[in-house]
LOFITI-975468 format. One line per 2 residues: number of its first residue (from 1); for each residue x, y, z of C-alpha. Coordinates in steps of 0.001 Angstrom, whole numbers, plus 500000, padded with zeros to 6 digits. Layout:
LOFITI-975468
NUM) X Y Z | ...
//
This chain:
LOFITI-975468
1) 169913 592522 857534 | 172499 592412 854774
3) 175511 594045 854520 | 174298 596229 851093
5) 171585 597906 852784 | 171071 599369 856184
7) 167529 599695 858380 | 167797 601351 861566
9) 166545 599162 864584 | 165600 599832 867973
11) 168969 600279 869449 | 170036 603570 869358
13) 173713 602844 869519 | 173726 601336 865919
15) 175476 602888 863107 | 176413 601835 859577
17) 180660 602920 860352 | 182464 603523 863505
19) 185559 605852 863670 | 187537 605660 866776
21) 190043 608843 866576 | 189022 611928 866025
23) 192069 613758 864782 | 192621 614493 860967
25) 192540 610930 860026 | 189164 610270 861550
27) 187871 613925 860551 | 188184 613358 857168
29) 187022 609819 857257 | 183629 611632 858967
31) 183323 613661 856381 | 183082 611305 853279
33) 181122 609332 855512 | 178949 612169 856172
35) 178803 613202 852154 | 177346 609841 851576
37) 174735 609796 853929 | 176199 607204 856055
39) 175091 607139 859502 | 178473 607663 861762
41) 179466 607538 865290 | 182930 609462 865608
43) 184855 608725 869050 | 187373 611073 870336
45) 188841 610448 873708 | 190145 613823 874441
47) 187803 616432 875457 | 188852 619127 873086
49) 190728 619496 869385 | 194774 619719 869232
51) 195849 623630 870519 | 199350 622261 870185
53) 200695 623047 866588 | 201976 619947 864276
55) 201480 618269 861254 | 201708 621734 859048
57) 202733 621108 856192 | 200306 619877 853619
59) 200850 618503 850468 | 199128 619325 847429
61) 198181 616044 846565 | 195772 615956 850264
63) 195145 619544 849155 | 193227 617846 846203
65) 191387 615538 848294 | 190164 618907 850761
67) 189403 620465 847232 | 186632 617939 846443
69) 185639 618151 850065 | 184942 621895 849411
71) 187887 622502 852081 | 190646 623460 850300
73) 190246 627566 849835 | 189089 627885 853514
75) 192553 625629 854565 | 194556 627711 852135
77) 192946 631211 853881 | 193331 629597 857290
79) 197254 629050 856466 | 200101 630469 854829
81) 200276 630759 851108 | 203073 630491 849264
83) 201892 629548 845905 | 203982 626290 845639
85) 207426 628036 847307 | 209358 627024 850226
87) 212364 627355 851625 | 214316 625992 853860
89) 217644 627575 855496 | 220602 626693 857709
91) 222506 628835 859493 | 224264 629443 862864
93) 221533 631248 864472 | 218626 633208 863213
95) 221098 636475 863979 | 224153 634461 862685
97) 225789 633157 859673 | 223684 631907 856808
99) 224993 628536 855634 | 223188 627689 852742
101) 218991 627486 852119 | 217296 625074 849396
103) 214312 625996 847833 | 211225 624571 845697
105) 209104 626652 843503 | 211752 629863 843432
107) 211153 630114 839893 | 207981 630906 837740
109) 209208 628100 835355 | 208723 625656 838200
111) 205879 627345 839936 | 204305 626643 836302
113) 205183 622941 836286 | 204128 622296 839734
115) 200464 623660 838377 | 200544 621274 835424
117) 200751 618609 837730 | 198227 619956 839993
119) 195647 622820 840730 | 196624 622421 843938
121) 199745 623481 845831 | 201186 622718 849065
123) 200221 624657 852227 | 201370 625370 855447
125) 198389 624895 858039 | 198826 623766 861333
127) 196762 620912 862997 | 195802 623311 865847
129) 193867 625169 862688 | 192489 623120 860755
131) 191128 619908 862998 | 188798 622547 864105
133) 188242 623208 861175 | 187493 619666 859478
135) 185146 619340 862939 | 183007 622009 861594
137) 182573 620464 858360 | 181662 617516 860288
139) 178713 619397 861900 | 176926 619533 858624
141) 176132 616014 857973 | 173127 614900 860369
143) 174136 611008 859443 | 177460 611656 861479
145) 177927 612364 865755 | 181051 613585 866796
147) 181333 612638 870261 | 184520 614342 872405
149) 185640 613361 875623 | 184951 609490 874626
151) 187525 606682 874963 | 186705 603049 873928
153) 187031 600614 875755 | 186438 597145 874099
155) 186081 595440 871042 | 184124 592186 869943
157) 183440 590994 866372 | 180857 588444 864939
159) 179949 588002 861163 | 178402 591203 860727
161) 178857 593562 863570 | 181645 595230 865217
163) 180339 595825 868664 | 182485 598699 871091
165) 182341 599687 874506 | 183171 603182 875338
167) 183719 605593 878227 | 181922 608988 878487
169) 180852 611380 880821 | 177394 609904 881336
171) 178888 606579 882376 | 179951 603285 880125
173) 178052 603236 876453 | 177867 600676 874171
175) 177784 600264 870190 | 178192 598668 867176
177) 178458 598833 863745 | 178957 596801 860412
179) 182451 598670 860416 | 184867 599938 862787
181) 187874 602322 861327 | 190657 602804 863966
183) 191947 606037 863705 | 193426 606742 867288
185) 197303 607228 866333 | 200623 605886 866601
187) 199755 603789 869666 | 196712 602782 868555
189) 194847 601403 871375 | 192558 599590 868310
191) 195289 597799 867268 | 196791 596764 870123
193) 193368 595554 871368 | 193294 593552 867762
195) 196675 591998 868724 | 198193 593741 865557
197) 201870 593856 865099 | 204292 596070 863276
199) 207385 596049 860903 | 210372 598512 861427
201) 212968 600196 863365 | 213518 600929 866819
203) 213154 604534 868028 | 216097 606056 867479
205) 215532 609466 868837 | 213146 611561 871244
207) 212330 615311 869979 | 210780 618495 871702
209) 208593 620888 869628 | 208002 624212 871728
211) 205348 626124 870881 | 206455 629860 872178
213) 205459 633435 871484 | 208089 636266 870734
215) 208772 639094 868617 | 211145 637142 866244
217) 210548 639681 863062 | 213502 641780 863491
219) 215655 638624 863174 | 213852 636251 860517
221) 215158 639744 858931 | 212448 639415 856024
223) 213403 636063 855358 | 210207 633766 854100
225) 211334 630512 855242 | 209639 627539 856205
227) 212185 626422 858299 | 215151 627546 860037
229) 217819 625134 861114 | 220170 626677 863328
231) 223574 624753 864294 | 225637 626036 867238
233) 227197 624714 870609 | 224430 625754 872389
235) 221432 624090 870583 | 220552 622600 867372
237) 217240 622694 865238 | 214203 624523 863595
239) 212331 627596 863605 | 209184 628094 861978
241) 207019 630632 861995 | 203145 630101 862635
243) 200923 633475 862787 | 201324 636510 864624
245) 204271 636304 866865 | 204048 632881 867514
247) 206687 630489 866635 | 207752 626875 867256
249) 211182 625355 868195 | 211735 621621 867363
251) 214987 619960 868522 | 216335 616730 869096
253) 217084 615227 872741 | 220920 614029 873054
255) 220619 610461 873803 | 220520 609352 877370
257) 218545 612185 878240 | 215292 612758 879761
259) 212586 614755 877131 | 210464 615452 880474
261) 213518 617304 881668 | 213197 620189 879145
263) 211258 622704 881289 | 210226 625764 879880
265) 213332 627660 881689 | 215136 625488 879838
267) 213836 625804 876467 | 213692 629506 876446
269) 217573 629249 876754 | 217564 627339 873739
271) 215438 629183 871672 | 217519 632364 872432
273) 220292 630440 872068 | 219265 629694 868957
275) 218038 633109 868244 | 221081 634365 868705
277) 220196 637163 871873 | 220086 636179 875018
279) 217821 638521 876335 | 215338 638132 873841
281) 211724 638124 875383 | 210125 634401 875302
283) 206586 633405 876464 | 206414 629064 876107
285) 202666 628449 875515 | 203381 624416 875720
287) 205685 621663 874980 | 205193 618394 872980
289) 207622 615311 873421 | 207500 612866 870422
291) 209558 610031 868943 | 212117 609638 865783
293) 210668 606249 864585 | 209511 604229 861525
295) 206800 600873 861309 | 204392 600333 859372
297) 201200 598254 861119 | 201875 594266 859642
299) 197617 594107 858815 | 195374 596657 857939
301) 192116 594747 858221 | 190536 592387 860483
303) 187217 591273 859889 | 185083 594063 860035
305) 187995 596410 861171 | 190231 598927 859479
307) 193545 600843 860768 | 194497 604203 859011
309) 196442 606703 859602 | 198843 606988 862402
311) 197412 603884 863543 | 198944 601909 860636
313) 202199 603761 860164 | 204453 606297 861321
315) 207491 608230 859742 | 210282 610521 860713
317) 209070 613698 859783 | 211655 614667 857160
319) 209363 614540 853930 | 206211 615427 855947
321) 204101 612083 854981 | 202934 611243 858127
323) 199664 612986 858042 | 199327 613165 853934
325) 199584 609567 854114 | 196855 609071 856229
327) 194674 611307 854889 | 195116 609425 851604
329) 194460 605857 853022 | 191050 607206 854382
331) 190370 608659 851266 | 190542 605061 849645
333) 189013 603017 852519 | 185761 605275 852609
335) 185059 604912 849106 | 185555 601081 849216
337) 182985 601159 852653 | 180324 603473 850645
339) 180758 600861 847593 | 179646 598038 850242
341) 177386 599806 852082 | 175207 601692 849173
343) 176166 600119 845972 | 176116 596473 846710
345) 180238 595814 846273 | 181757 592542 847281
347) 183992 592194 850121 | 186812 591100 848034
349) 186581 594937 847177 | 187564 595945 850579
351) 190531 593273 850721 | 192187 595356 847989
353) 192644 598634 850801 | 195501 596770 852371
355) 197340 595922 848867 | 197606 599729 847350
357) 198188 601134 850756 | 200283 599100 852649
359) 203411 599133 849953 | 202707 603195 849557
361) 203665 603397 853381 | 206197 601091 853266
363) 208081 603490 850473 | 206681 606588 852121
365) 208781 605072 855339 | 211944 604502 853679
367) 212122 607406 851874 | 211689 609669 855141
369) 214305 607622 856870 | 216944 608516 854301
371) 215185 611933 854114 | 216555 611173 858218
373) 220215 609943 857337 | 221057 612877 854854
375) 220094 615578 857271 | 222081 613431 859706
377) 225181 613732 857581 | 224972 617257 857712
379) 227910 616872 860136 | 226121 615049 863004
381) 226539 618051 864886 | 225298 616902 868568
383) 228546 614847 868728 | 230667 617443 868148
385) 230223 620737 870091 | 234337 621441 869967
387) 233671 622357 865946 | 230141 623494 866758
389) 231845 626039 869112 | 234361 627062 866353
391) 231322 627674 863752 | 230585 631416 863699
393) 234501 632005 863501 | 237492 631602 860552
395) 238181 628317 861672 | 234973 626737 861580
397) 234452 627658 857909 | 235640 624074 857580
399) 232155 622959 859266 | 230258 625350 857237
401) 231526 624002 854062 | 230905 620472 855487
403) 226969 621674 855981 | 227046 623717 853160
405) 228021 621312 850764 | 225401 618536 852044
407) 222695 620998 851383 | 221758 620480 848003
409) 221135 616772 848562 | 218090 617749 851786
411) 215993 618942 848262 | 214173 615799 848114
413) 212828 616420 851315 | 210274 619356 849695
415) 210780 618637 846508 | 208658 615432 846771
417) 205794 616094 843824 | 206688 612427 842394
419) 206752 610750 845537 | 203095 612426 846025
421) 201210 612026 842810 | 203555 609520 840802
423) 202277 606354 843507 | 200920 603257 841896
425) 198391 600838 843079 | 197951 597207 842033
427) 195139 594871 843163 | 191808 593560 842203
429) 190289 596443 842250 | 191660 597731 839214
431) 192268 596451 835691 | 195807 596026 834392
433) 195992 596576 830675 | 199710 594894 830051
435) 201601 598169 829227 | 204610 599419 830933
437) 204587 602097 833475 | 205935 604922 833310
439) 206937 605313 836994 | 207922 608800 838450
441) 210826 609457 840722 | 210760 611062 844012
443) 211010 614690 842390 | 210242 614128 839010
445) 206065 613451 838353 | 205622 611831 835170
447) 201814 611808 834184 | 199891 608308 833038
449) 197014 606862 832595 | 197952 603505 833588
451) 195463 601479 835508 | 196892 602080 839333
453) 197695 605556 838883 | 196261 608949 840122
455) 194303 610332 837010 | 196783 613278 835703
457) 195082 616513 836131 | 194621 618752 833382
459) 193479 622400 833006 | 190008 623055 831259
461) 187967 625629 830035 | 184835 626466 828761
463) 182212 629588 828293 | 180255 629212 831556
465) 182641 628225 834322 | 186243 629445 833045
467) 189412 627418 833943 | 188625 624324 836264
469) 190757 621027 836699 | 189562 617212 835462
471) 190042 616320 839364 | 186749 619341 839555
473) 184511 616255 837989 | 185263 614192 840823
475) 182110 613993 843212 | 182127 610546 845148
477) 181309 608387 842028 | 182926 606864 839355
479) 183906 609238 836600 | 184159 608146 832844
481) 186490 610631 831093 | 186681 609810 827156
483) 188810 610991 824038 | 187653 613532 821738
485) 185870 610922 819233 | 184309 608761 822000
487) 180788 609655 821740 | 179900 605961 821879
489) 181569 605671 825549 | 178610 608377 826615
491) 176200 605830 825516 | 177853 603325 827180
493) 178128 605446 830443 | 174125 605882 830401
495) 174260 602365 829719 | 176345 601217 832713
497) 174495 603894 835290 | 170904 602375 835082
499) 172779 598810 835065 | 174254 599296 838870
501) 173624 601851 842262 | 177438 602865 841613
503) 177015 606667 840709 | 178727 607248 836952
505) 178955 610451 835192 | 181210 610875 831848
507) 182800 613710 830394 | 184115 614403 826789
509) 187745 615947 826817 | 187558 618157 823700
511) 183992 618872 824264 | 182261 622293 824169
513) 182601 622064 828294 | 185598 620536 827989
515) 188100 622096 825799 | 191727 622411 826715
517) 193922 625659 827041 | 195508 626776 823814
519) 199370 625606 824258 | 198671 622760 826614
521) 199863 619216 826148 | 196874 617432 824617
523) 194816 614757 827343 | 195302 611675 825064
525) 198936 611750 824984 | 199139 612316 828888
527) 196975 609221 829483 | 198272 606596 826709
529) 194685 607120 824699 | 194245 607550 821063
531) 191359 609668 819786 | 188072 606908 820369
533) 190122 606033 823862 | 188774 606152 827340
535) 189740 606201 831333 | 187067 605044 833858
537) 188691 606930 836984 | 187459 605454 840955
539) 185722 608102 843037 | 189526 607962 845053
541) 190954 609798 841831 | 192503 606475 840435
543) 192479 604653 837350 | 190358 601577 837124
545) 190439 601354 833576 | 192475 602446 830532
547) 190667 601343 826813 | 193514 602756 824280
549) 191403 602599 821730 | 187696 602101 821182
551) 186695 598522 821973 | 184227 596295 820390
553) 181449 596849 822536 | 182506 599814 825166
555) 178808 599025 826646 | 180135 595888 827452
557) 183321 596913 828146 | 182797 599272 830939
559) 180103 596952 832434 | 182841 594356 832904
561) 185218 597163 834341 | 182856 598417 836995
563) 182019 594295 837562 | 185694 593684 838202
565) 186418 596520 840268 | 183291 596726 842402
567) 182942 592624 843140 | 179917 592743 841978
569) 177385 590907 838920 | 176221 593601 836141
571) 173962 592430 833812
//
């Protein structure tokens, strides 16, 4: 049997992919899977999805993978809204002195930006909501089983299987596949099973997130926030709201103490503590103990297995890229394992997942951590509760200022739109064409075409289907996007699609169906394309190829593109 092409056989434990992990990671992985008709066993080893709320805030660059998924308007109406805003405030106690707040998107100036770089905008959705959710959407592809309440157990390799043991209700199962994706978190039994090491700091904190239910309206006093910090004597950390009356309270653990000691009696003194009335009514509906830490896995592959997600790094949560990252790396391993599976890709095309990912998490990492530092230089405020208990009167204005003052320099921490679409890849499975990059900051997004970068999104519109974005063309296969005077690249295109199993569609921006908004920046100058120019964009969203200008032979041109990029022999 070769790897290009699979035929069922007798065993009815074989499947094409394996994903161990069934939390958003793995869900999403499913679901690609799933759109491509490849057969799937998903593993979960806890018997039901998270009811424990976490991982909330998504960023609109995963809310542009969900959009292709056909996910993004049911997350969006599962979560809260706020068309691109957030803000964050710190103050004594929800009932006590405002410090200061940052926000992102206050203005309709920026609101308008952040939609230039994106249709998408970040939302606030819960993993308790949506991994439900994503399970659904699971349901609907017959290639993939989602199987709950299974743990494996074992892993063995040879040439071209991956073979797993598992545990299950009905006993000890076994099965394999040509690929195994470990998806099972930040102590990724998978990887410790491959003897896989990591790079990074110790732990250097323990946290408890309360999930609780109270009638908290009167005092968030109309305030839209997305978090509350609250600094007193008593307690230190964040609200945020959920739905309904139901909140959470995340704080950190002074060091030497035990997390497992924070009983429910005593967190209910620290949210009203941090409330600011002691006899307000609180109802904890359960408690989650994690860990302040950063690594990043040291191999991503082995043989016929893949880490992603959780299972390959981990972050302090200041930025929120733990899950966004993941999502992301799944989003450029499936694509890769479709390419081998269905389209007859080389391997070497799967060797380039660890390249462009590994060095994204590596930044992602450091940029959380001193995301981590500057909110610790707030005033450090756990090793001081003399001044914290001086805060809410004249003489702790001093402290205020001190908090107050450091504000302005958390923005980065929501304000993170470069950091998100502005990443680069480099590796063989791209082409580089010699120019400079134009790289982005943290904040700042600066839109390119440059081979390695997400394609920049632009705004369409036509007579039939009114505005939709370029990232709307994106359906799995490779997408050929040309200038206004490229009619020969749609030849090519045609050309290139009956040449190889890759699927290849092209679009003409300029076109009837493709004609810009009135006012808008014009497509060629945001990629680095005159008129005759052309970008051949991976199903992932990236840039495989840039042509400037018309080539000799763009049949030949794009042949050698796909060639390069998929590891394979066009003729």
């Amino acid at each position: 049997m070769s790897v290009g092409s699979f035929t069922e056989n007798s065993a009815e434990q074989t499947f094409e992919v394996i994903v161990v992990g069934a939390g958003p990671v793995g869900l999403v992985s499913a679901i690609q899977l799933g759109r491509a008709g490849i057969k799937t066993l998903l593993l979960e080893r806890r018997a039901k999805f998270s009811t424990h709320p976490k991982a909330g805030g998504i960023h609109a660059r995963t809310m542009e993978i969900y959009r292709e998924l056909g996910l993004s308007k049911l997350i969006l109406e599962s979560g809260v809204n706020r068309n691109g805003a957030l803000t964050i405030g710190w103050m004594t106690s929800l009932t006590g002195i405002e410090i200061g707040t940052i926000s992102i998107g206050a203005t309709e100036e920026e609101r308008e930006i952040f939609h230039l770089w994106s249709p998408e905008t970040m939302v606030s959705c819960s993993q308790d909501i949506y991994e439900p959710l994503l399970a659904e959407a699971v349901k609907q592809y017959p290639s993939v089983e989602l199987r709950l309440a299974c743990e494996a157990t074992s892993i063995e390799q040879s040439d071209d299987w991956v073979d797993i043991g598992y545990s299950s209700a009905g006993g000890q199962k076994a099965a394999r596949a040509r690929y195994l994706i470990g998806t099972d978190g930040v102590r990724s039994p998978t990887r410790q099973r491959l003897g896989i090491g990591e790079s990074g700091v110790e732990p250097f904190g323990n946290s408890v997130n309360v999930l609780f239910n109270a009638e908290l309206e009167p005092y968030r006093a109309g305030r839209d926030y997305g978090l509350f910090w609250v600094l007193n004597a008593k307690t230190q950390g964040a609200f945020a709201w959920k739905r309904g009356n139901y909140w959470s309270y995340n704080f950190t653990v002074p060091p030497g103490e035990d997390p497992a000691s924070y009983s429910p009696e005593r967190c209910i003194e620290l949210i009203r503590a941090g409330v600011g009335v002691p006899d307000v009514s609180v109802n904890v509906v359960s408690i989650l103990h994690w860990k302040l830490e950063q690594a990043v896995t040291d191999q991503w592959r082995t043989g016929r297995v893949f880490l992603a997600g959780d299972a390959s790094h981990r972050f302090p949560p200041h930025g929120g890229f733990g899950m966004n990252s993941g999502v992301q790396d799944s989003q450029n391993l499936i694509w890769k394992l479709v390419a081998r599976l269905r389209w007859g890709a080389g391997d070497k095309l799967l060797d380039s997942y660890e390249p462009e990912r590994k060095p994204i998490a590596q930044y992602n990492g450091e940029q959380c951590l001193l995301n981590t530092r500057r909110m610790a230089a707030m005033g450090g405020p756990q090793k001081n509760l003399s001044e914290l208990a001086k805060i809410e009167t004249p003489e702790g204005e001093a402290l205020r200022e001190k908090i107050r003052s450091s504000v302005p320099a958390q923005r980065e921490q929501i304000l993170s739109q470069g950091q998100q679409f502005g990443q680069m890849y480099s590796s063989s499975a791209m082409i580089d064409d010699g120019t400079p990059i134009e790289e982005s900051t943290v904040s700042v997004y600066r839109p390119t075409g440059h081979p390695g970068a997400r394609a920049p999104h632009v705004w369409l519109e036509d007579g039939r289907n009114g505005r939709r974005s370029t990232i709307d063309f994106y359906n799995g296969g490779f997408i050929l996007l040309v200038a206004r005077d490229g009619d020969q690249w749609l030849a090519a295109a045609d050309s290139a699609a009956e040449s190889t199993d890759a699927p290849l569609s092209a679009f003409r921006i300029g076109g009837p169906d493709c004609m810009q908004r009135s006012g808008d920046r014009r497509w060629e100058e945001i990629v680095g394309v005159d008129p005759t120019g052309a970008l051949l964009i991976r199903p992932d969203g990236y840039v495989a190829a840039r042509w400037r200008s018309l080539p000799e032979s763009p049949d030949s041109a794009l042949k050698h593109a796909l060639q390069t990029v998929l590891d394979i022999q066009i003729s």
